[in-house]
Each structure stands twice: as structure tokens, then as C-alpha cells.
C-alpha positions in Angstrom: 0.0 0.0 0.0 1.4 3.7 -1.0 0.3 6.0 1.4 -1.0 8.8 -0.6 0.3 11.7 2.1 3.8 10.9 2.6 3.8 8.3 -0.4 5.3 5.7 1.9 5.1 2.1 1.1 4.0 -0.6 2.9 3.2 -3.8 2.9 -0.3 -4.8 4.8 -1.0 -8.1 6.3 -4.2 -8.8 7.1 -3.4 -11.5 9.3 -0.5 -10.2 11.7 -0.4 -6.6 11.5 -1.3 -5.3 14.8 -2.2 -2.5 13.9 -5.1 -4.0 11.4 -5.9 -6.4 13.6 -7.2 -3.1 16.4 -8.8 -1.7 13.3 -6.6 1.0 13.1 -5.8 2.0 9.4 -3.1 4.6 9.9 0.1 5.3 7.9 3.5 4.4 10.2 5.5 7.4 9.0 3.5 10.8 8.8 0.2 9.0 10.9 -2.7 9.6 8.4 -5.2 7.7 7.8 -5.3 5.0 4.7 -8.1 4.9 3.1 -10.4 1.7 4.1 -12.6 1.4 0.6 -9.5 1.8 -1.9 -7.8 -1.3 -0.2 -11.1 -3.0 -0.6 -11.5 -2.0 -4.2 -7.5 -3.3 -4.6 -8.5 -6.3 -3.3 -11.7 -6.8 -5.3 -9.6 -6.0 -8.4 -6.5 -8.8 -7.6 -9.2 -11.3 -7.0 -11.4 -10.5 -10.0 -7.7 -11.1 -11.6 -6.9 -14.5 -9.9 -10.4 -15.8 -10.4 -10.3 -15.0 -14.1 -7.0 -16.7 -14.7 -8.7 -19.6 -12.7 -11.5 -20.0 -15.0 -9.6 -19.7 -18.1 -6.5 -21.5 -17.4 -5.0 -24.5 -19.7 -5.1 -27.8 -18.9 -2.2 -30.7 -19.0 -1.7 -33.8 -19.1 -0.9 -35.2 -16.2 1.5 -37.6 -18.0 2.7 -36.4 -21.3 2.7 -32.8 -20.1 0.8 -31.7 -23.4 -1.6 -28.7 -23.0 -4.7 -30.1 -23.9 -6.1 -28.4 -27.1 -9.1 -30.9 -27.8 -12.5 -29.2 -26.2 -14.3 -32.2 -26.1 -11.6 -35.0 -25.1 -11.6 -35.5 -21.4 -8.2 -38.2 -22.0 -5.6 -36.9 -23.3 -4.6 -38.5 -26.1 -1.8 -40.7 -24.4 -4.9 -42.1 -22.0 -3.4 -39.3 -19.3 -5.8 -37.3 -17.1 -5.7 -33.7 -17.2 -5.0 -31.5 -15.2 -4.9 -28.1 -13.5 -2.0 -25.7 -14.5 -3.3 -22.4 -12.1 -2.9 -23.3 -8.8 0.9 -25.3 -8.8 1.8 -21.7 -10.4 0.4 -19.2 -8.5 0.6 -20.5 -4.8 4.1 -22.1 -5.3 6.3 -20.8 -2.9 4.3 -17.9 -1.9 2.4 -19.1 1.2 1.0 -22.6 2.7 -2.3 -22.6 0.5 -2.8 -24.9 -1.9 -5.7 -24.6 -3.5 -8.0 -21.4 -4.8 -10.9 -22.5 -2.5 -8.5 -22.1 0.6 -7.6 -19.4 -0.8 -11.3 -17.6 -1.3 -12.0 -19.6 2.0 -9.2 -16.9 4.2 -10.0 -13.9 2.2 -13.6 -14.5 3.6 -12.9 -14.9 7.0 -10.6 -11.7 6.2 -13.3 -9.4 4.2 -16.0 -10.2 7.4 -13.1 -9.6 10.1 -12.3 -6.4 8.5 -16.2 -5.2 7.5 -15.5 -5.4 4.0 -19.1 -5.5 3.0 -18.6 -5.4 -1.2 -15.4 -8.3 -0.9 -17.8 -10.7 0.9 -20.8 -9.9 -1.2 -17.8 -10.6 -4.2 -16.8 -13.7 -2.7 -20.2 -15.2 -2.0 -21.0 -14.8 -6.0 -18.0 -16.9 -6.2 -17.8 -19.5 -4.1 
């Protein structure tokens, strides 16, 4: 997050930050206040992103490694099952979920901790 007094960044985490976690949305270097609905709307707009990716993502096969490129073959040609390519790319490495519905799961539990009324509303359309 760029604060957009001082133009400080930093990084917010929903989970740990203490300061969050008291509901208190205030820059750590000049001590105004962030502004609650743009961080929403950020949000909104990375998930919209992920979720996308999610629903138009390429399938593999599981054996061969070949994208798939048949629509209606649910084998791959060398009798492999397909498979996923979204999630072992975009939640490698970065933290201990695996899966997008954990992922949709936490930022629920987040968007209702933090009163994030237009997230959750999001996120129920979703999941």
C-alpha cells in the first residue's frame, strides 16, 4: 500500500499486523489515515484477476505434459488425465495454501473480520 500523504510504502497483512488487527488504518510514518474502501476495491480488483486466470486457465496432461487443445476429449490422447495448471503456479512458494478454495476460504474470513461488506458480497458470488 502507497500511502497517498507521505507516499510511503508498505506492505499490509491482514493477518499479523497489529495495527489492522485493532482496526486501526493509519500510515506508520506521517500517521494519516489509509483509506479503508481503496484497499477494498485493490483487493476486489486482484481477485477478480486470480479468479479469471482460474476460469480460463489450460489444462495438462498429467502424463505427457501436453496442454490439452481438444475441447471435447476428457483423455488426453496418451490415455493421461488432465490437469490443472493455475494453482501449482500461483501459490508455489508464496504461502501454505494450496488450493484457490482455501484461498477464497481466508479472504472470507478476512473481508468479514475487517467489515469489508462489497469483498464478501464478491466472494459469495464466487464460491
Amino acid at each position: 500500500m502507497i500511502c497517498e500523504y507521505c507516499t510511503s510504502i508498505k506492505d499490509l497483512d491482514f493477518c499479523k499486523d497489529k495495527y489492522l488487527l485493532n482496526n486501526s488504518w493509519i500510515c506508520d510514518q506521517c500517521g494519516n489515515q489509509y483509506d479503508k474502501n481503496f484497499i477494498e476495491f485493490l483487493i476486489i480488483q486482484k481477485v477478480k484477476k486470480i479468479v479469471d486466470f482460474f476460469f480460463s486457465q489450460d489444462l495438462k496432461c498429467a502424463k505427457c505434459k501436453m496442454q490439452k487443445n481438444e475441447l471435447l476429449n476428457i483423455k488426453c490422447s496418451c490415455s493421461g488425465e488432465f490437469q490443472k495448471t493455475f494453482e501449482e503456479n500461483i501459490f508455489k512458494g508464496v504461502s501454505n495454501i494450496k488450493r484457490i478454495e482455501e484461498f477464497l476460504d481466508n479472504l472470507s474470513v478476512i473481508a468479514k473480520y475487517y467489515s469489508f461488506d462489497m469483498l464478501n458480497s464478491f466472494l459469495e458470488q464466487i464460491i
